[in-house]
N, C-alpha and C positions, 0 to 999 in steps of 0.2 A: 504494500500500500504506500507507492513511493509517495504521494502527496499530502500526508498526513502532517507533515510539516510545513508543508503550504498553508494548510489549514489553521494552522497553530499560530502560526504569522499576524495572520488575518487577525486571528483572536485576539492575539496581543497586543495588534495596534487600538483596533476599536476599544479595548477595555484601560486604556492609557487614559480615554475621557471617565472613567469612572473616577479614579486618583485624582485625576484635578479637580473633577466637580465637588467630590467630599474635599479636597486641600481648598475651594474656594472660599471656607470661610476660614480656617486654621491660617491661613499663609497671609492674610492682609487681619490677624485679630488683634492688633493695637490701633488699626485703623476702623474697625468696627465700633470696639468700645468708642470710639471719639465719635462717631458719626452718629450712633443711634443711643449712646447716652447708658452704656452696661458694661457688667461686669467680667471677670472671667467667669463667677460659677455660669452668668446666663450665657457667653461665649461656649463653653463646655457644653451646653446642653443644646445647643443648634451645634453643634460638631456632632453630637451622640445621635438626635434627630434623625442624619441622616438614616442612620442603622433602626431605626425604632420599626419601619413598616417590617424590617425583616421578622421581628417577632411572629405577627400576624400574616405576613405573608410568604416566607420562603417556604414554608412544609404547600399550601395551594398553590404557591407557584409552578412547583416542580411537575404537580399534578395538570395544570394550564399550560406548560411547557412541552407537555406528554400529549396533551387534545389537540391544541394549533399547531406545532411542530416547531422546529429550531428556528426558522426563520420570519414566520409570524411574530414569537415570542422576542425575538431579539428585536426588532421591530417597532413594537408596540414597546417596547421598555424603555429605549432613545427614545420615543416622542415624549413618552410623560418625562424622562430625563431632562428635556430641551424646552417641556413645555413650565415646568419646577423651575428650572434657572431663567427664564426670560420672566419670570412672575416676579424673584427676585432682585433681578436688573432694573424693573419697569415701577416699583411702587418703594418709597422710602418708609413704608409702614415696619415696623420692627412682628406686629402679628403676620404678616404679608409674609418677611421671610422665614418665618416659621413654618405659615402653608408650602411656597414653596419649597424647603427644605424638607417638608415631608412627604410631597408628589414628586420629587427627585428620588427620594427613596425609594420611594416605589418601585418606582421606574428600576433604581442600579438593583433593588432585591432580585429582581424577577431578571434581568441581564444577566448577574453573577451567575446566580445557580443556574440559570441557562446554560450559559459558557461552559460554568466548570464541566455538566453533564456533556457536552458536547464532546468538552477535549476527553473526556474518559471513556469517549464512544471510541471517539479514532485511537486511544494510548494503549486501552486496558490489556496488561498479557507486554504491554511494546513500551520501556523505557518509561515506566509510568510515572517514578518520581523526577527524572529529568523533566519528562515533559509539563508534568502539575508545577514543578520550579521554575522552568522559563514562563510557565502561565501567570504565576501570580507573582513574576517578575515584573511585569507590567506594571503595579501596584507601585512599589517603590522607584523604577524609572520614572511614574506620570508624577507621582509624589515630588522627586526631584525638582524635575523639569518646572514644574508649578511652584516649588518654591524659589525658585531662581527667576521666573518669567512673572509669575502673577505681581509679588511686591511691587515688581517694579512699573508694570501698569496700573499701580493701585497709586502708589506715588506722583505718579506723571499724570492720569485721567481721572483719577478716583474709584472709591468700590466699585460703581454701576459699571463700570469700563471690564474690571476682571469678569465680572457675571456674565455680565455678553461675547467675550472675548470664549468665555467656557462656552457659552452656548452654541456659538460658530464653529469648537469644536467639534461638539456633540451631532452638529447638522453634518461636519464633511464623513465624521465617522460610519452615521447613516449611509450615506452615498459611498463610501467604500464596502460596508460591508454587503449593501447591494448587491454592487458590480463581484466582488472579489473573492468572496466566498464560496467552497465549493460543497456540493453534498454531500451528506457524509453517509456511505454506505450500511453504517450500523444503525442509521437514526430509526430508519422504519421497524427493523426485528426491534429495536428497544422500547418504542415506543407500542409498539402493537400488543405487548405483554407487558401489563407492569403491578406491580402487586407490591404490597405493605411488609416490610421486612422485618423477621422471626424477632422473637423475644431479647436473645442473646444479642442478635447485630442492633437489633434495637437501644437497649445498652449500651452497647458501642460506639454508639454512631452518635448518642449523648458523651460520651467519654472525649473522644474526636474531637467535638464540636466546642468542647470547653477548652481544650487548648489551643485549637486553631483562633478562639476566640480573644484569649488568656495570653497568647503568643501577638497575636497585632494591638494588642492595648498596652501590652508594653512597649512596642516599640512606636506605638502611636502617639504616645506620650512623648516620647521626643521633639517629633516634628511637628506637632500640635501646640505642646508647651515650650519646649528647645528655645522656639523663637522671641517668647518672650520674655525665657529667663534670659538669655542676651542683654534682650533690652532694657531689662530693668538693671543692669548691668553697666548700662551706657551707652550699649552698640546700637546700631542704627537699622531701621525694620530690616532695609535689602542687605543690608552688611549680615546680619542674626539668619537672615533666611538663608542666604549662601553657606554660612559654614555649618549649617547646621544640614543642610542636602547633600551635605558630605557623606552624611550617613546611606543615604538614599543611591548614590551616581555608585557608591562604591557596592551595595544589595544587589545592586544590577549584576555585579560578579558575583559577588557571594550566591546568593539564591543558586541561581542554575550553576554554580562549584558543589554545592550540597548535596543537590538532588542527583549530580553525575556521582561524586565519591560513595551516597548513600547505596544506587543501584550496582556500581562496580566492585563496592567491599562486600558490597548484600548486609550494611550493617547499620541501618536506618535510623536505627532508636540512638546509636552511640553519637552518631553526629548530630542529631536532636538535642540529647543531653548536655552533652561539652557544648554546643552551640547558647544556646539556653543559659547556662548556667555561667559562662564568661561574660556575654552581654549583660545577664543581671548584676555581674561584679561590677564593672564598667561601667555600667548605668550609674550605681551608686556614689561611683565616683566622682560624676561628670557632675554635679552640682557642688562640687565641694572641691573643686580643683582651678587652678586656672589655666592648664594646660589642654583650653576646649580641641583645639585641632586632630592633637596625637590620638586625646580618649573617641572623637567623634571618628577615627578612622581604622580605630581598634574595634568602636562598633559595626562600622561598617562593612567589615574584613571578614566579623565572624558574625555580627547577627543575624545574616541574611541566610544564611546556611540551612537551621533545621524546617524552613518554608516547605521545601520537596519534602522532606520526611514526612512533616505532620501534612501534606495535602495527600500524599499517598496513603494514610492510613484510613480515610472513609472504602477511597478504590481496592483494599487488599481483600474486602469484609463483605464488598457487595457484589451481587450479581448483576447482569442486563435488567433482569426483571424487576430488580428492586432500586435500581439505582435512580431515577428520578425522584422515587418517594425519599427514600435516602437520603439521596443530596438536600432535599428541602429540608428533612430532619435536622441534619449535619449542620446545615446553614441556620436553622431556627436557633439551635443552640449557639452560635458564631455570631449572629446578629444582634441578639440577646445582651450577650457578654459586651461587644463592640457597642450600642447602646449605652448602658450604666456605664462602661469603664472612663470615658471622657469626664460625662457628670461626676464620678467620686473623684477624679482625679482634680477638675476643675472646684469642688466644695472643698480637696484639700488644701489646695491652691488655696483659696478663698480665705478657711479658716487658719492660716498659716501668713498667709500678707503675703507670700512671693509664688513665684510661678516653680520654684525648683521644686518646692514639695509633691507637685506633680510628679517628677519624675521616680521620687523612693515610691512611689503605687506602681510605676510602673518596674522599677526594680521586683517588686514583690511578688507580681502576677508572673512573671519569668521566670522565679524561684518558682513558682508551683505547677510552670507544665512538667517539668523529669519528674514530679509526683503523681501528676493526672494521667502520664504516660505508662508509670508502673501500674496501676491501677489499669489502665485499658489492657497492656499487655497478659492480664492474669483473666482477664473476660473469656469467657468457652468461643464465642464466635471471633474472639481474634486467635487464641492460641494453637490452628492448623495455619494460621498465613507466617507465623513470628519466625523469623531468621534462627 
């Protein structure tokens, strides 16, 4: 199936507008507070927003994903994506970007878990944690890229300028994946059988879903708060947003480095672990140091690492037949986590007066995926896939 990497491509570019659309409010948040008159905790909780519909909607999504097919779904998930951010752009109401911020959700819920299913049509059985690593590679390059591009059109045009600027993405990505996406031969046998998965993968697939969850809120706390523990520091919005995408340009290696070492040692969980377990040291550190460059490129080198691992533990556990309802599962509990983890991190923020205190939540939720992992690893539906 030479093309399967084709495919993959495709996937990565169009899901490059997810990262920016959630970075649209994180990457200009000291320009926010000035504009609409808030705080960090209410900052935090339009960042977490975005993730809120996933509660309520990834477990039907997957099931709506499975009815109209890959590419009605993908589809319909950009318009609400394009149509959340021009709501945004167009009313200076602070309830407005709220709505917005949560018909953008919508919209990236039902995108995500689309995607993810899609790439595990074409992977499953082929390079699976490689391929989920360069997938949700994406993530951390759009992250970058937005922190480096958005400030600095927030600085020069103002907020309304990023939000539109997102939304023009969101419209070329529509008209790329149009044109450029190919079918994928496993969509119809997957989608024509699909059924609710066993007791044990059901377990699982909660186990899974908290780390994958527990795993991006740590490191979302970086790039979320990062920037303006800087600035309360002294550094300057685009100066805090640059050094701190450090983190992000360098994940772009790291991730898909993880996901290749994990499938070629066959030793998934170990570069999980050490991955995990060093960014949480590092993390700890990085408010408490003044040597932001070295620690932000110490995170960069190794945080992005155990991304392939934990994406591949939903795909080791499911079937064709169960994997839409799955992946919705997987993502409910991912979205869930992704939701609250900004709001506590932004109330600690808050009750603390500085933005660093953010980052020791994020420390903490890192320490506890190589827990959530030994735990999954002891589950009956994962213990025939375990290395």
């Amino acid at each position: 199936m030479h093309n399967r990497w084709f495919a993959l491509a495709v996937l990565f570019v169009i899901r490059l507008t997810m990262a920016f659309q959630f970075q649209s409010v994180a990457a200009v948040a000291p320009l926010l507070g000035e504009r609409f008159g808030v705080g960090l905790a209410d900052i935090g909780w339009l960042i977490g927003l975005y993730f809120a519909p996933g509660v309520a909607l990834a477990l039907p999504g997957g099931a709506i994903g499975r009815r109209l097919g890959d590419r009605p779904t993908v589809i319909v998930s950009l318009l609400l994506m394009l149509i959340g951010e021009l709501a945004m752009a167009l009313s200076p109401s602070w309830p407005i970007q709220i709505a917005g911020r949560l018909v953008s959700g919508a919209g990236g819920v039902m995108f995500n878990v689309q995607l993810t299913k899609m790439v595990a049509d074409w992977f499953a059985g082929h390079e699976i944690a490689t391929a989920m690593a360069v997938f949700v590679n994406s993530w951390p390059a759009g992250v970058a890229l937005s922190l480096v591009l958005l400030p600095l059109i927030a600085t020069t045009f103002g907020v309304e300028a990023v939000y539109l600027a997102v939304a023009a993405l969101i419209a070329l990505a529509l008209v790329f994946f149009v044109i450029a996406y190919p079918s994928s031969p496993k969509a119809a046998t997957a989608a024509g059988d699909s059924s609710w998965p066993g007791r044990t993968t059901f377990a699982a697939l909660i186990v899974a879903g908290l780390i994958w969850g527990l795993f991006n809120v740590g490191l979302a706390t970086i790039f979320s708060f990062g920037p303006t523990m800087l600035s309360e520091r002294g550094w300057s919005v685009s100066t805090a947003g640059s050094a701190i995408s450090i983190v992000l340009w360098l994940a772009v290696i790291s991730v898909p480095l993880g996901g290749y070492v994990a499938d070629r040692s066959r030793q998934p969980n170990l570069v999980l672990v050490c991955g995990c377990f060093i960014s949480a040291l590092l993390m700890a550190i990085l408010p408490r140091s003044d040597a932001v460059i070295p620690i932000v490129i110490a995170i960069g080198l190794l945080g992005g690492m155990p991304a392939g691992p934990i994406m591949s533990l939903p795909a080791r556990i499911l079937q064709p037949r169960t994997r839409a309802i799955g992946m919705g599962i997987f993502y409910t509990l991912y979205y869930a986590t992704m939701m609250l983890g900004p709001v506590v991190a932004g109330a600690v923020a808050k009750s603390n007066g500085q933005a660093a205190a953010a980052l020791d939540v994020g420390t903490a939720v890192l320490f506890a995926c190589p827990l959530l992992l030994w735990v999954f690893s002891r589950l009956p539906a994962a213990q025939p896939k375990m290395a």
